[in-house]
gemmi code that builds the backbone of each chain (N, CA, C; Angstrom):
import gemmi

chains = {
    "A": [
        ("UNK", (189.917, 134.555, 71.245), (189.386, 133.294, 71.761), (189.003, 133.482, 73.226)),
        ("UNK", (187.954, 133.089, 73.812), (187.800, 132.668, 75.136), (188.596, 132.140, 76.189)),
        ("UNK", (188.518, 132.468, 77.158), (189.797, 132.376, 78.505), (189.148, 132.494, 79.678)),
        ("UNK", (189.677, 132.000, 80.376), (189.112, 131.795, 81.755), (190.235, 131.732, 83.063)),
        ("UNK", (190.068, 132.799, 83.601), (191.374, 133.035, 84.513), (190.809, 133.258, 86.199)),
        ("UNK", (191.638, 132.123, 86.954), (191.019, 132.005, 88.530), (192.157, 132.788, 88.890)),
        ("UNK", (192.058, 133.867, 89.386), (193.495, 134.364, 90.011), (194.102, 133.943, 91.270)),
        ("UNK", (193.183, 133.241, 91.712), (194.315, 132.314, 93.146), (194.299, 131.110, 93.093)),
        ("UNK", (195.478, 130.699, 93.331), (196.078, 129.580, 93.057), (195.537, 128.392, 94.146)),
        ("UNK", (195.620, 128.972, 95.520), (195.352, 128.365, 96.815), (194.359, 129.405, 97.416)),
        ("UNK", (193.400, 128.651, 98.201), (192.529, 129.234, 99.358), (192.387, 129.036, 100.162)),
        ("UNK", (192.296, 129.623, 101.828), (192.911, 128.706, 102.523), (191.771, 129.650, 103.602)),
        ("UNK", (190.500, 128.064, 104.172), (189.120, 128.726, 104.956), (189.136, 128.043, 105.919)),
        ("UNK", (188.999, 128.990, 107.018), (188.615, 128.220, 108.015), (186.841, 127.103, 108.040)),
        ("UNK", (186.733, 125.934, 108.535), (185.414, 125.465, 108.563), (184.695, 126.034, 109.139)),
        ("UNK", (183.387, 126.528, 108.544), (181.842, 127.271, 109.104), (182.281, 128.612, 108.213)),
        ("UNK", (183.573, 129.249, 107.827), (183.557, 130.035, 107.364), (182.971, 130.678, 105.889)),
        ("UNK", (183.130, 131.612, 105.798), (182.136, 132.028, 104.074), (183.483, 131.894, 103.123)),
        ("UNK", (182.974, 131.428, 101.619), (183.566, 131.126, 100.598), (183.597, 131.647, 99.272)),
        ("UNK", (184.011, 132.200, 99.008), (184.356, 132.891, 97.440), (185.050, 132.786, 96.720)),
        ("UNK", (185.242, 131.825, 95.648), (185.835, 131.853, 94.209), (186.136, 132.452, 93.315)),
        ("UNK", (187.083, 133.175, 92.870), (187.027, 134.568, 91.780), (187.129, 133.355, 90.361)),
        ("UNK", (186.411, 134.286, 89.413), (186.410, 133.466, 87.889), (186.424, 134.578, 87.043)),
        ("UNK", (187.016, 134.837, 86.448), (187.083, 136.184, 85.659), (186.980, 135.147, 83.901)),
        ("UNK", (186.167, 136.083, 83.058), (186.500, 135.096, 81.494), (186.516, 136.228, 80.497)),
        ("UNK", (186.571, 135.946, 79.326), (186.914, 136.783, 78.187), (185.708, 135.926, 77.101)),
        ("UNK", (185.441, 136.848, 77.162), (184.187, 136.050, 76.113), (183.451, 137.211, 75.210)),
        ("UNK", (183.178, 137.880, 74.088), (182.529, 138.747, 73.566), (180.717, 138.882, 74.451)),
        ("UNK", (180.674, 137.755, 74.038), (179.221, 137.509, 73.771), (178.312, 136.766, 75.352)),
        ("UNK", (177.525, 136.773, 75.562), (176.956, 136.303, 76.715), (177.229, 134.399, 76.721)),
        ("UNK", (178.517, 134.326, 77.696), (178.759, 133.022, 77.546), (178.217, 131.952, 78.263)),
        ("UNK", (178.599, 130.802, 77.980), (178.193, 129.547, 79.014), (179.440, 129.015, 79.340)),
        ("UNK", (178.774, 129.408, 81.226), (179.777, 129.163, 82.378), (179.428, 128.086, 83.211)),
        ("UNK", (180.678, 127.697, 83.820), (180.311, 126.521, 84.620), (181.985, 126.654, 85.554)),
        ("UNK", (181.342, 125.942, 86.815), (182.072, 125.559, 87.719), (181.940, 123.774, 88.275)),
        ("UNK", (183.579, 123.501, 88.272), (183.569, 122.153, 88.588), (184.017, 121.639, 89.962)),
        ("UNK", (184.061, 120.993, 90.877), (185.073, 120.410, 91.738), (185.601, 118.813, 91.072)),
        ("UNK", (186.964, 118.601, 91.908), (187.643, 117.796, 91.570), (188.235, 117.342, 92.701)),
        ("UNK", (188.385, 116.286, 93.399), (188.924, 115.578, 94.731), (188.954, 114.439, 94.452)),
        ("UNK", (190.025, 113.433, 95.370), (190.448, 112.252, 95.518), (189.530, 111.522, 95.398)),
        ("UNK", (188.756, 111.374, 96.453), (187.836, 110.677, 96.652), (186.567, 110.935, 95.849)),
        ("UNK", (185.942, 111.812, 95.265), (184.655, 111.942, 94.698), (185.216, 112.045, 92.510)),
        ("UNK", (186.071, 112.212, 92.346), (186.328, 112.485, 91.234), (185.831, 113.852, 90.957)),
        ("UNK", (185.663, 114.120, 89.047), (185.248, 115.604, 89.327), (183.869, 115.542, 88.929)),
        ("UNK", (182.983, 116.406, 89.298), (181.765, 116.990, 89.289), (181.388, 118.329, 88.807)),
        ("UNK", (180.351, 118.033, 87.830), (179.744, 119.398, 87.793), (178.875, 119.914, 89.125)),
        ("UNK", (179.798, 121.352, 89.252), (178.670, 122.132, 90.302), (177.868, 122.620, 90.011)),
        ("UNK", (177.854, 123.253, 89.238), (176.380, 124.386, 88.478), (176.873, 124.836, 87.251)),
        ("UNK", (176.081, 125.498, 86.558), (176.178, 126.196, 84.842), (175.316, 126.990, 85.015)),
        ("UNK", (175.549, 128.062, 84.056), (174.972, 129.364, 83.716), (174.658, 129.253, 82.229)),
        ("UNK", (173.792, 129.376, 81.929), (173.514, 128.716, 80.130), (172.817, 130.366, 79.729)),
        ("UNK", (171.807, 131.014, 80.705), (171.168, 132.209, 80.251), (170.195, 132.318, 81.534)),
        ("UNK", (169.010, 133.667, 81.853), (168.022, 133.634, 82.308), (168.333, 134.555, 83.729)),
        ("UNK", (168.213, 133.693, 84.717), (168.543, 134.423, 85.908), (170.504, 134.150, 86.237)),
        ("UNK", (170.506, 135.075, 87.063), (172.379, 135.726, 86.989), (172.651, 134.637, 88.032)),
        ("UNK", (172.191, 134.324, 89.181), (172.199, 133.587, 90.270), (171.957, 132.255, 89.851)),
        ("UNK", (173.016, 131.363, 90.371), (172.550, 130.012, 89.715), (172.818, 129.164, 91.019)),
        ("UNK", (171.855, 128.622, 91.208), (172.117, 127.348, 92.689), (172.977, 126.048, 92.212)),
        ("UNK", (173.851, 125.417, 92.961), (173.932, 123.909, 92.179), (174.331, 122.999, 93.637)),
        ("UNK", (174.800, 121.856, 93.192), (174.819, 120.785, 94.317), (175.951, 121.721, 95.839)),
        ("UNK", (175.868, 120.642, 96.801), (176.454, 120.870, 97.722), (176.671, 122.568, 98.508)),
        ("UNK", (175.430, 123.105, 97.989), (174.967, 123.927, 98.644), (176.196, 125.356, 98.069)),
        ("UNK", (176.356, 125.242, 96.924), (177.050, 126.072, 96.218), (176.440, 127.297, 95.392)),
        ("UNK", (176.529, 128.272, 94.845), (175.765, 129.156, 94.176), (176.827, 130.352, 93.611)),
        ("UNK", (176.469, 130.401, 92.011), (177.501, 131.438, 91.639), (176.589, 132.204, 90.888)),
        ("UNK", (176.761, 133.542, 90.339), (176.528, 134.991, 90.119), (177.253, 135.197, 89.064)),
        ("UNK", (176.498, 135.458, 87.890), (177.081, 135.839, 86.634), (177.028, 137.155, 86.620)),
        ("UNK", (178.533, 138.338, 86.408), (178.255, 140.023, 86.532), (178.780, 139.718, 84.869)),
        ("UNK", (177.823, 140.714, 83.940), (178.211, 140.816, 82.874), (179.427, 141.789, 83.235)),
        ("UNK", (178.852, 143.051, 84.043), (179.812, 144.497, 83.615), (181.218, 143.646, 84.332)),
        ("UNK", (181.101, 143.354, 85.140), (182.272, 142.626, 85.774), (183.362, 141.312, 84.706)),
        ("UNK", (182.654, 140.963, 83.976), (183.142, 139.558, 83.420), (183.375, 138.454, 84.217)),
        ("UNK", (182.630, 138.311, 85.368), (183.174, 137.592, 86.642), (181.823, 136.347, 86.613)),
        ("UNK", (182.155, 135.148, 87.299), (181.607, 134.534, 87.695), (181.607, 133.533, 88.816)),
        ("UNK", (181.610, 133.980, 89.955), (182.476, 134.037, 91.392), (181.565, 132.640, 91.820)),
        ("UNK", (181.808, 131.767, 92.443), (181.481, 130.812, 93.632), (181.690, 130.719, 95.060)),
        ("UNK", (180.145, 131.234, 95.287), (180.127, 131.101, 96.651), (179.441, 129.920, 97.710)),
        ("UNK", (179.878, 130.111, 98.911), (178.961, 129.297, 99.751), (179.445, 129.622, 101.201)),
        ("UNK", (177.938, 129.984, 101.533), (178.084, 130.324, 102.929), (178.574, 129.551, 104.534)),
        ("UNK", (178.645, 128.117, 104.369), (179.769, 127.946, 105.285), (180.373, 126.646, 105.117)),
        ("UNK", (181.351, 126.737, 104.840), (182.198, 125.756, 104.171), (182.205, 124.500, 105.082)),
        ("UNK", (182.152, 123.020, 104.684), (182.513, 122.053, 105.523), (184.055, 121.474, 105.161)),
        ("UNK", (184.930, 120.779, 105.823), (185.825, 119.750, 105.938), (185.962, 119.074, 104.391)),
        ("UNK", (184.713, 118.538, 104.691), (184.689, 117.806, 103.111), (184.574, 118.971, 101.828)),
        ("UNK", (184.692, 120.096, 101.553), (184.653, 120.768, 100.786), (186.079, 120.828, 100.105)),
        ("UNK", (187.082, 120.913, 100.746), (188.421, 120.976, 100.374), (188.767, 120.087, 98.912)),
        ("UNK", (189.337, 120.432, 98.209), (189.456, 120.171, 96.885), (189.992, 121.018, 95.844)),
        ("UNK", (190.164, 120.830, 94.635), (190.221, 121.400, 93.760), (189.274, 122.333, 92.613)),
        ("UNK", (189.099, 123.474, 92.692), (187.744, 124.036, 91.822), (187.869, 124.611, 90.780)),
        ("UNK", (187.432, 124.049, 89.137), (187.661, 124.687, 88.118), (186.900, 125.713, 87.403)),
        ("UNK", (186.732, 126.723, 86.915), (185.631, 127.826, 86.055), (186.415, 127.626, 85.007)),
        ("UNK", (184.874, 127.628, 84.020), (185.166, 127.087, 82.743), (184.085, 127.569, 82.165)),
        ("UNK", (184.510, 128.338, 80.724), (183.327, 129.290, 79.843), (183.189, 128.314, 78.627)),
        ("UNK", (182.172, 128.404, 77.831), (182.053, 128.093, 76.542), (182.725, 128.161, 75.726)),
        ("UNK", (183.125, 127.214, 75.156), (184.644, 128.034, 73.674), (183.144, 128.272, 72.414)),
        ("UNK", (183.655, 129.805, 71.822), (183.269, 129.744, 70.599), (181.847, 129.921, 71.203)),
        ("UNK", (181.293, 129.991, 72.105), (179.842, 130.651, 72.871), (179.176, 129.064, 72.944)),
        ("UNK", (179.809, 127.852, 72.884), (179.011, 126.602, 72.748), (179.037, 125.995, 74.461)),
        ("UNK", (178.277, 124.887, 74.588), (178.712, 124.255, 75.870), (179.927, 123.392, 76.129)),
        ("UNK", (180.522, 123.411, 75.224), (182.040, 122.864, 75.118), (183.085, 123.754, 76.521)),
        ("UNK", (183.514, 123.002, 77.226), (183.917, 124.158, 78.360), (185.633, 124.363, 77.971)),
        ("UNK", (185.945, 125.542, 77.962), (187.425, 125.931, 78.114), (187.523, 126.082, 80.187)),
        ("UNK", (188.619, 125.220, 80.295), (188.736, 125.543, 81.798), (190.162, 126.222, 82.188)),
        ("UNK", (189.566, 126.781, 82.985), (190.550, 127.451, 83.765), (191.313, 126.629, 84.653)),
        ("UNK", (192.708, 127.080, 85.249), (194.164, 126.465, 86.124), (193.550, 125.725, 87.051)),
        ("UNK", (192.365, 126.522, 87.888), (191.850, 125.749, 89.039), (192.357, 126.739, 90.505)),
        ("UNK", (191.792, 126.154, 91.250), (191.841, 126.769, 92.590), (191.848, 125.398, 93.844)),
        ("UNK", (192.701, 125.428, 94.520), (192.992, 124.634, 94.931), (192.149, 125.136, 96.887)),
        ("UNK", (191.414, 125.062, 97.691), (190.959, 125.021, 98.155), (191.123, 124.156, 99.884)),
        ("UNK", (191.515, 124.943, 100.754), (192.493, 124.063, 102.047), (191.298, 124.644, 103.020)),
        ("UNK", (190.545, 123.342, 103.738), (189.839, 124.114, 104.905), (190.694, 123.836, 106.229)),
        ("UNK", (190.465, 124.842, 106.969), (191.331, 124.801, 108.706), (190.144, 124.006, 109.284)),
        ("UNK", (190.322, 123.058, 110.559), (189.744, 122.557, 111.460), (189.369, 123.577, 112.453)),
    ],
    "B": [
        ("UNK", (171.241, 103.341, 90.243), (171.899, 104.013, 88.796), (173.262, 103.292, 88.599)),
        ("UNK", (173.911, 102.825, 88.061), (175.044, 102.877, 87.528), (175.825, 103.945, 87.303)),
        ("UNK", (177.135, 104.678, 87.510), (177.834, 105.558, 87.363), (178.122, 105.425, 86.053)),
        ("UNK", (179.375, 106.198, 85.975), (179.968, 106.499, 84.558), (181.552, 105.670, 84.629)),
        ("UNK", (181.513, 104.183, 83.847), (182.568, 103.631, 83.905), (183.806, 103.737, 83.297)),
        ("UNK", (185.258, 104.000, 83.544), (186.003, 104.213, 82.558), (186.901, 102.310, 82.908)),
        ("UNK", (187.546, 102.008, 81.323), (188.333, 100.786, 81.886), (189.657, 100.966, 80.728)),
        ("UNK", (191.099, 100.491, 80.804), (191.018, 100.502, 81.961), (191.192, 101.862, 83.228)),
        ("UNK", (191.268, 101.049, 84.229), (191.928, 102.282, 85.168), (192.976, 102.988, 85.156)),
        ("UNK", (194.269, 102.052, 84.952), (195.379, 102.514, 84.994), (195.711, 101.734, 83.768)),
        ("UNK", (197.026, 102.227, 82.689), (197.818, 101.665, 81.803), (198.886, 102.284, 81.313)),
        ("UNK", (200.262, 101.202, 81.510), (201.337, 101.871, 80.925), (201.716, 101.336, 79.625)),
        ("UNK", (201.964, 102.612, 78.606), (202.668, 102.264, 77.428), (204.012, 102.666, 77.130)),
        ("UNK", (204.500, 102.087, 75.763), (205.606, 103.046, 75.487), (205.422, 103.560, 74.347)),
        ("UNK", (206.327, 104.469, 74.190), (206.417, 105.737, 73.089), (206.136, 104.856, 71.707)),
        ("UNK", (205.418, 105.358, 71.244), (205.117, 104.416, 69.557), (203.985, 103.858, 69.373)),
        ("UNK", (203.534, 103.363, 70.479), (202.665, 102.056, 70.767), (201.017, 103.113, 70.614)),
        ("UNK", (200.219, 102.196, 70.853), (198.642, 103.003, 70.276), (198.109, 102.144, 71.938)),
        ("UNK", (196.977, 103.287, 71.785), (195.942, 102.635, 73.207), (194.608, 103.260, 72.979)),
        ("UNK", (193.994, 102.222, 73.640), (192.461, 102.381, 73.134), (191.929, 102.364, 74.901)),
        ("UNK", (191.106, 103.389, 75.437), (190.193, 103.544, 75.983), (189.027, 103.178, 76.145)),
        ("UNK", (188.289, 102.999, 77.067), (187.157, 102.562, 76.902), (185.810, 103.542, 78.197)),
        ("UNK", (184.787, 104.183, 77.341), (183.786, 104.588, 78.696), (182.863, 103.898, 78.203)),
        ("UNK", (181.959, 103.362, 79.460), (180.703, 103.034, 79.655), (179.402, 104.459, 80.349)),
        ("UNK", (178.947, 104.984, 79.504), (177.991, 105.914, 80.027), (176.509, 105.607, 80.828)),
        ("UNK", (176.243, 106.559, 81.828), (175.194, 106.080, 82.418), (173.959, 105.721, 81.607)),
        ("UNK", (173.155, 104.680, 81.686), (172.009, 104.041, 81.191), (170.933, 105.171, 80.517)),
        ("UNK", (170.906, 105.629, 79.281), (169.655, 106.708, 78.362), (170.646, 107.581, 77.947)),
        ("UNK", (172.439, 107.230, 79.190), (172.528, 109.014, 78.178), (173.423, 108.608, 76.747)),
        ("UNK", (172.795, 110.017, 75.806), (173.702, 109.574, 74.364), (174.799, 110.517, 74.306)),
        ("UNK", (174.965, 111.289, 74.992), (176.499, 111.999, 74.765), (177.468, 111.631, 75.956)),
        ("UNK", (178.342, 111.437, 74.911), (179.739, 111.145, 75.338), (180.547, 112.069, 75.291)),
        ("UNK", (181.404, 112.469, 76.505), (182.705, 113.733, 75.583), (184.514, 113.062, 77.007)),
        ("UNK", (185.195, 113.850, 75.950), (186.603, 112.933, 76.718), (187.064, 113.837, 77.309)),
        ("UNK", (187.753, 114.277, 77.904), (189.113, 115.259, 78.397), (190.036, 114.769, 79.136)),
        ("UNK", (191.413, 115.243, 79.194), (192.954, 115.096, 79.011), (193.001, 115.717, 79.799)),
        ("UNK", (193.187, 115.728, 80.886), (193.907, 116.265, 82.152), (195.560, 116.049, 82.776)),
        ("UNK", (196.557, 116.789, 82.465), (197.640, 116.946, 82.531), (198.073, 118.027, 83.745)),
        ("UNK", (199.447, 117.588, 84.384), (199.526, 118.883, 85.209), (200.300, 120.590, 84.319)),
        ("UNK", (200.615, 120.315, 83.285), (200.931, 121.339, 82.276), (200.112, 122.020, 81.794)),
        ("UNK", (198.681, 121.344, 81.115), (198.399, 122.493, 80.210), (196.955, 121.739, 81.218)),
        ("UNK", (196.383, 121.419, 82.419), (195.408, 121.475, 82.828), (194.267, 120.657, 82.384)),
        ("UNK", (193.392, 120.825, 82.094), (192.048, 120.212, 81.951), (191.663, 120.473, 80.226)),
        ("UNK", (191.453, 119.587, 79.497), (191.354, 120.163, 77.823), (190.183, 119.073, 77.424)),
        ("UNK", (189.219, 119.702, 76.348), (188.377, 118.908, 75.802), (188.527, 118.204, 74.610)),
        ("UNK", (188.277, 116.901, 74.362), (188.692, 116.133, 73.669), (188.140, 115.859, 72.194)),
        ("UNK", (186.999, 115.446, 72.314), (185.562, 115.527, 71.466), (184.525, 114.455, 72.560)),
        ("UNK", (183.325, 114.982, 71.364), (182.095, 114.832, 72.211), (181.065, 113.770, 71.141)),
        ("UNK", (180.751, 112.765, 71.534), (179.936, 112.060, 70.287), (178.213, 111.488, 70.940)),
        ("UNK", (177.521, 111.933, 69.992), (176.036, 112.003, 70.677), (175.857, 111.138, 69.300)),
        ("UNK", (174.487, 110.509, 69.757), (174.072, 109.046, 68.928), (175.496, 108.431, 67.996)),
        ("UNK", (176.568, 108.221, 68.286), (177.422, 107.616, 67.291), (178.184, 108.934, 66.273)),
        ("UNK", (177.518, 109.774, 66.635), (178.497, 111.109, 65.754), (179.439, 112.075, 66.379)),
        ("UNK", (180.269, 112.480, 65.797), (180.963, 112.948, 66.492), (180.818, 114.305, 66.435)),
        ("UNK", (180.033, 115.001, 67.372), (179.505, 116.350, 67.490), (180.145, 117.317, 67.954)),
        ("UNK", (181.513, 117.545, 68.466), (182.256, 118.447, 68.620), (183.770, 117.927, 68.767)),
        ("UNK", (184.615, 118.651, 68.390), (186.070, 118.052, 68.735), (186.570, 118.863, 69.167)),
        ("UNK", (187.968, 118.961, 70.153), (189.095, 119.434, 70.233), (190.196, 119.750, 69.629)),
        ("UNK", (191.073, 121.010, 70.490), (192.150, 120.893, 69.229), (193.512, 120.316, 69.809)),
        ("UNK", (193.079, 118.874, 68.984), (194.296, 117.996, 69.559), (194.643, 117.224, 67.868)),
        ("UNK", (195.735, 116.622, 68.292), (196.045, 116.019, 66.346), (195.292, 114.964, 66.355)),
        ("UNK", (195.531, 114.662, 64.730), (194.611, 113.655, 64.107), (195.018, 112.281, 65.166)),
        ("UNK", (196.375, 111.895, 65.874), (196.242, 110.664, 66.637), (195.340, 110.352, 67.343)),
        ("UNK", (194.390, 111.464, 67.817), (193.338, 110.943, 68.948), (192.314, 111.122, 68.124)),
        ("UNK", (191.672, 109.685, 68.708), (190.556, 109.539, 67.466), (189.200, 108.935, 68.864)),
        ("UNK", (188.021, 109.175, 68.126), (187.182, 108.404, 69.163), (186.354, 107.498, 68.377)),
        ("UNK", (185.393, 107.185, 69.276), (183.977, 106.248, 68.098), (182.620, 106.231, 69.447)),
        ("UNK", (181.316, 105.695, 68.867), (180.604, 105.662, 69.790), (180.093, 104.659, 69.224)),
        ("UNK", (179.741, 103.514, 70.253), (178.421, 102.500, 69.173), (177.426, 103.093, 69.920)),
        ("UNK", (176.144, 101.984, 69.253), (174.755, 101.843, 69.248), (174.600, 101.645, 70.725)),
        ("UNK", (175.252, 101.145, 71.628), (174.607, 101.232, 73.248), (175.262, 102.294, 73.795)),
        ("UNK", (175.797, 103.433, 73.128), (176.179, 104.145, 73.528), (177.981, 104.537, 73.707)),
        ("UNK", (178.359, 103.289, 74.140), (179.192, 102.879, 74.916), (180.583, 103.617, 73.761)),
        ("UNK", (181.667, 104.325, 74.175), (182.700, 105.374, 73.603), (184.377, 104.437, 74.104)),
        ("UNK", (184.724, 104.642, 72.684), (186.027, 104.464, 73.353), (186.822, 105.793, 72.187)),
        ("UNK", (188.202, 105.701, 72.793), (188.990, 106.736, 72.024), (190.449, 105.447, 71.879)),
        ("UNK", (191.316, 106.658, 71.081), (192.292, 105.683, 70.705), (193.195, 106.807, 70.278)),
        ("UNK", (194.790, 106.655, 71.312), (195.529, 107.116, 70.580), (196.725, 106.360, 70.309)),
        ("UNK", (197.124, 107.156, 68.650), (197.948, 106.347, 68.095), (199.349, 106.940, 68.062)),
        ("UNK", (200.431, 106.440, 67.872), (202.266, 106.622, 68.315), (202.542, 107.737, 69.481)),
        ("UNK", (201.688, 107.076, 70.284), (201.891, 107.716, 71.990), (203.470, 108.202, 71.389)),
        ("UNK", (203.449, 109.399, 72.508), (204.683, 110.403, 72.584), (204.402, 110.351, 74.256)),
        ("UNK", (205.290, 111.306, 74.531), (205.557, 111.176, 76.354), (204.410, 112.232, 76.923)),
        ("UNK", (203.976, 113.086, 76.152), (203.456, 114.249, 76.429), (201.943, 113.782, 76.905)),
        ("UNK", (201.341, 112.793, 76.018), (200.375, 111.956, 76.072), (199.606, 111.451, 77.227)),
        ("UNK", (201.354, 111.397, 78.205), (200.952, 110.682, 79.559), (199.866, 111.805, 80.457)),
        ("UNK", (198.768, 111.097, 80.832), (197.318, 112.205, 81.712), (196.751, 111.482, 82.505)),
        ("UNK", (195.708, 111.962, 82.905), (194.184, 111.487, 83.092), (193.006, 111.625, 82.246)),
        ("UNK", (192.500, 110.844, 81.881), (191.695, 111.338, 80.892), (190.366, 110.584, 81.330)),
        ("UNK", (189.306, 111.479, 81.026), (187.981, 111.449, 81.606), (187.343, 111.576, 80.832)),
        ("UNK", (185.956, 110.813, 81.154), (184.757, 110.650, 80.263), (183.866, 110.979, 81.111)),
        ("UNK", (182.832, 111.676, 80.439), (181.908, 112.031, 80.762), (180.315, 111.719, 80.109)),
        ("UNK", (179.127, 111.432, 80.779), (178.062, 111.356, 79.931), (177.023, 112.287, 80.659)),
        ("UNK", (176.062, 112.670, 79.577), (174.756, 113.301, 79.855), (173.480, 112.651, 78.680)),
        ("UNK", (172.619, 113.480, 78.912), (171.566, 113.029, 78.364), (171.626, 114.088, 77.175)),
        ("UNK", (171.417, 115.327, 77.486), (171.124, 116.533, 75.830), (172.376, 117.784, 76.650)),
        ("UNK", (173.572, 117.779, 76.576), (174.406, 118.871, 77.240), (174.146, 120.520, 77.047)),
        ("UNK", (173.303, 120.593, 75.947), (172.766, 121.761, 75.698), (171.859, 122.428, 76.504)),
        ("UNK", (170.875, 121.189, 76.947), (169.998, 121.932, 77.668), (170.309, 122.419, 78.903)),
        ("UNK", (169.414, 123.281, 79.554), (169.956, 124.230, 80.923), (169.890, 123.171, 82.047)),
        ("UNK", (168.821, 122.033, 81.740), (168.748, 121.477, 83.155), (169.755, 119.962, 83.228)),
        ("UNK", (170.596, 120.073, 82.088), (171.138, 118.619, 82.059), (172.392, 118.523, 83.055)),
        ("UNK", (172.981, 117.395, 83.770), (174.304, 117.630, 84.467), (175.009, 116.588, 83.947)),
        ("UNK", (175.800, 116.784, 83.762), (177.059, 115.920, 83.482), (177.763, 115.160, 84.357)),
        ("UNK", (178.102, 113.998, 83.790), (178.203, 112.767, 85.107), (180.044, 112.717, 84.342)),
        ("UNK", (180.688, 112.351, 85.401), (181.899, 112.206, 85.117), (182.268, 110.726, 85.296)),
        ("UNK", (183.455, 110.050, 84.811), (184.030, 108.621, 84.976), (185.389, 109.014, 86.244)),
        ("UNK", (185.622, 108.373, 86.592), (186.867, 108.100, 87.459), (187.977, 108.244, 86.819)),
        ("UNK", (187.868, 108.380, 85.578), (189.409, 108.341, 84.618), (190.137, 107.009, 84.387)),
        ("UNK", (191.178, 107.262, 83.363), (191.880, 106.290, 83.312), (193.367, 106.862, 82.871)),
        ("UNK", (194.501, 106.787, 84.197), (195.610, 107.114, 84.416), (196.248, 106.663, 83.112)),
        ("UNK", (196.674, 107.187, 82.123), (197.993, 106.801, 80.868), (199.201, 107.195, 81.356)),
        ("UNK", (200.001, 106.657, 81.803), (201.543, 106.622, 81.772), (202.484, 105.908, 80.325)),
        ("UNK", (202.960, 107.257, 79.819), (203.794, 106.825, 78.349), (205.144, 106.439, 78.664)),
        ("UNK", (205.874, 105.528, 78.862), (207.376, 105.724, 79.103), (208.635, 105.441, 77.766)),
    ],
}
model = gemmi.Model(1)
for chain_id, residues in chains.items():
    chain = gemmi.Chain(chain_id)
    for i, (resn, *xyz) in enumerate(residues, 1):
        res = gemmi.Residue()
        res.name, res.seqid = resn, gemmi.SeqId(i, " ")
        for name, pos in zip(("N", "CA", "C"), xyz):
            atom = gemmi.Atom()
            atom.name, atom.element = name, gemmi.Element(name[0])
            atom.pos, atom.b_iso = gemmi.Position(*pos), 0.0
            res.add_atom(atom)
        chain.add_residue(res)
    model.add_chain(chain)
structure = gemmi.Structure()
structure.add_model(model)
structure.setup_entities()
């Protein structure tokens, strides 16, 4: 079955600094990925999906993740983090290769002033 | 636009008792899907119902049940709440979730406390 594993629990960025998400998944087949945020105040949101086509995928709030097949990875980045970014961030693959998302523990996300 | 409404917000039950949910989806879209957010087992998908059918499910027991009418509008329902039950549970709508360019709008949830 499909799995989706964030290996850090907490991240902890200074503001203006660069940002990277590890997403590692288990999937046979070329899956459909997605990354979410989740915070108090905004509820949760889709950030972007990877369905097929190009590896690089842009999505809101100035976010962008990179599908590596050889890797199994599908990392979230963004080049300089604001205040309001802090939150909770989930990666989540397709169960069964569908858009149905299996999500991962989450990553919990602390910016420094 | 109108968001994605869940009601209610908050509700406490007790063990035995049944509860019915309710989402309001944003205005054109026809899929609906639920998820159970717990601090144990995390974020889980519930089922998903596009025009009134129920187009994908979860693997959760037969107590959780959903429905969709004709304006769209989804509720779920579970029946002899247990403690485990107690979440957040979220609704979500889109327009076609398949396609590459669709995004998914989320509800605010609605807190279940089982006691």
């Amino acid at each position: 079955a499909q799995s989706v594993t964030q290996p850090d629990i907490h991240i902890t960025v200074s503001e203006g600094a660069s940002l990277e998400l590890r997403c590692n998944y288990s999937y046979g087949a070329t899956p459909y990925l997605f990354w979410y945020v989740q915070s108090p105040g905004q509820g949760l949101q889709l950030l972007l999906k990877y369905f097929s086509g190009d590896t690089l995928v842009q999505g809101i709030k100035g976010f962008e993740a990179e599908f590596k097949r050889s890797q199994s990875s599908f990392n979230l980045r963004k080049p300089s983090v604001h205040w309001s970014d802090a939150a909770e961030y989930f990666c989540a693959v397709g169960s069964g290769g569908s858009y149905i998302p299996t999500f991962g523990r989450g990553t919990s996300l602390i910016v420094h002033p | 636009k109108a968001g994605v409404t869940q009601t209610p917000r908050y509700l406490i039950k007790t063990r035995g008792q049944q509860v019915t949910l309710s989402c309001s989806p944003i205005s054109g879209h026809r899929s609906v899907s639920w998820y159970q957010q717990t601090p144990g087992q995390g974020l889980q998908f519930l089922f998903e119902y596009f025009s009134e059918t129920q187009r994908n499910k979860g693997n959760f027991p037969g107590r959780f049940s959903g429905r969709q009418f004709s304006n769209s509008r989804s509720e779920m329902n579970v029946s002899t709440l247990e403690l485990g039950d107690s979440a957040l549970y979220l609704c979500a709508s889109s327009l076609e979730p398949t396609a590459k360019t669709d995004t998914q709008y989320f509800g605010p949830g609605t807190r279940l406390t089982v006691l």
